[in-house]
Every structure is written in C-alpha cells, then in structure tokens.
C-alpha positions in Angstrom: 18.6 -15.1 17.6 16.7 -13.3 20.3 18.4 -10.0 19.8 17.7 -10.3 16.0 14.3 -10.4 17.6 14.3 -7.7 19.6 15.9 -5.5 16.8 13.4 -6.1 14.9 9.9 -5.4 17.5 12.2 -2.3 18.0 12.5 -1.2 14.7 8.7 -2.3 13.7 7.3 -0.2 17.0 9.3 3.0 15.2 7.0 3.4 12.1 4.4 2.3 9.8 5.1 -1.7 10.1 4.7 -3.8 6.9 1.3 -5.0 8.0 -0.1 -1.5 8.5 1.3 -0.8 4.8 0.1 -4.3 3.8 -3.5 -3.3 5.4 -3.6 0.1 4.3 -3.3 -0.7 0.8 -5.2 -4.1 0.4 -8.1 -2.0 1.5 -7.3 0.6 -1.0 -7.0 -1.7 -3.6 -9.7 -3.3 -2.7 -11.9 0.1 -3.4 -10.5 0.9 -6.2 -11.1 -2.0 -7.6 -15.1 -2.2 -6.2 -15.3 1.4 -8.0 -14.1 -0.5 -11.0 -16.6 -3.1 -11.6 -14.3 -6.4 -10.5 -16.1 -7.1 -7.4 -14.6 -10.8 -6.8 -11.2 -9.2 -7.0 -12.1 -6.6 -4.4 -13.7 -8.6 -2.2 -9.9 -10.7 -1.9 -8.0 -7.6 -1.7 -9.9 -6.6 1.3 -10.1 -9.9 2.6 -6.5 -9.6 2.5 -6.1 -6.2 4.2 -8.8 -7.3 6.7 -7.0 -10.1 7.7 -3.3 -8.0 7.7 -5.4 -5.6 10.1 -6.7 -7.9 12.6 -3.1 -9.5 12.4 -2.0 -6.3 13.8 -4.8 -4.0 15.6 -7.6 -6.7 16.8 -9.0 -4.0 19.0 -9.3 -1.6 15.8 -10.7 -4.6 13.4 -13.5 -5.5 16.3 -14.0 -2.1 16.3 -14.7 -1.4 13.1 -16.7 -4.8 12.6 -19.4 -3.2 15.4 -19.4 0.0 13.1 -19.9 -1.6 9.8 -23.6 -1.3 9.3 -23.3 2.5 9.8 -20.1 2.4 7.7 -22.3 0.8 4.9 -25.3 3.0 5.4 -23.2 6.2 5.2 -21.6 4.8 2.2 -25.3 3.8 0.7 -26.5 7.1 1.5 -23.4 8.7 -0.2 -24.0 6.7 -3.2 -27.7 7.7 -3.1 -26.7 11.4 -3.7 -23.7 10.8 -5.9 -26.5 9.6 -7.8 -28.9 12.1 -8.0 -26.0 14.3 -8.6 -25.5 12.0 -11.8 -29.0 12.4 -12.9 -29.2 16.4 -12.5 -25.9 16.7 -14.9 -27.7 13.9 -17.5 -30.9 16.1 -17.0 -28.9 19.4 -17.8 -26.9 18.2 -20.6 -29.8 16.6 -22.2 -31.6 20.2 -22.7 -27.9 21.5 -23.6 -28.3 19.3 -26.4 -31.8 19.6 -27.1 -30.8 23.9 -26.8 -27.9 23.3 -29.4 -29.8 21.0 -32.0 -32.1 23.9 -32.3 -29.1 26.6 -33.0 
C-alpha cells in the first residue's frame, strides 16, 4: 500500500495535479457564470475551487486572501470603464440612428 502511495505523490509532483485542475476551473466557472447573471451558482463554484486551492497551495490561498480588496477594487475599477465604454457605443449608435432616420 505504501508504494501505491508513493507512486502516486510521485506522479502528482510531475504535473498539473487534479486539485490544481479542479481549482483552476471551479474558479473559471465560477466567472463565467458571475458574468452570466447566476450569482448563487457562482458563488458555489468558487467556493468549490477556493476550497480545492487552499487544499493544495495554503500559502497561495492566504496570499491571495490579503490581496483581495485590491483584486476587487481593480476589478470595480475595470468594470467602471467597461462601462463608460458601454455608454460611449449606446451614445454613438443612438445619433447613427437618429443620422439614418433622417436619410
């Protein structure tokens, strides 16, 4: 049983190990499906890939729990422009419209 063991840490050290993959993609899921509109649904697949990550890297998941807040404010500030962005294209096309009505 204990070189089963063994074979096994060995081949996890060699790679992406299933909790990495499991992580990697919970999160990932868990943006798309923020981005999406089903917030309760995103908030279990990270929960999920949070807890898969801190499983596997604690030093990386205390890490990125001190960063957080200016994770979140760079994402809020990204947002911010994404919107503006949003409101200069609805300004243009509005007077494309307004350009071709008259046409």
């Amino acid at each position: 049983m204990q070189e089963w063991m063994h074979d096994v840490e060995k081949k996890e050290g060699s790679g992406l190990s299933w909790k990495r993959a499991l992580a990697a993609g919970s999160l990932a899921a868990g943006a798309a499906l923020l981005l999406s509109g089903r917030r309760k649904a995103a908030l279990v697949a990270t929960g999920l890939g949070a807890a898969a990550l801190l499983a596997e890297e604690p030093e990386l998941m205390q890490r990125l729990w001190r960063n957080a807040p200016q994770y979140l404010e760079d994402g809020r500030a990204a947002l911010d422009r994404l919107e503006s962005v949003m409101d200069g294209v609805a300004e243009q096309s509005g007077r494309a419209r307004k350009l071709l009505q008259r046409a």
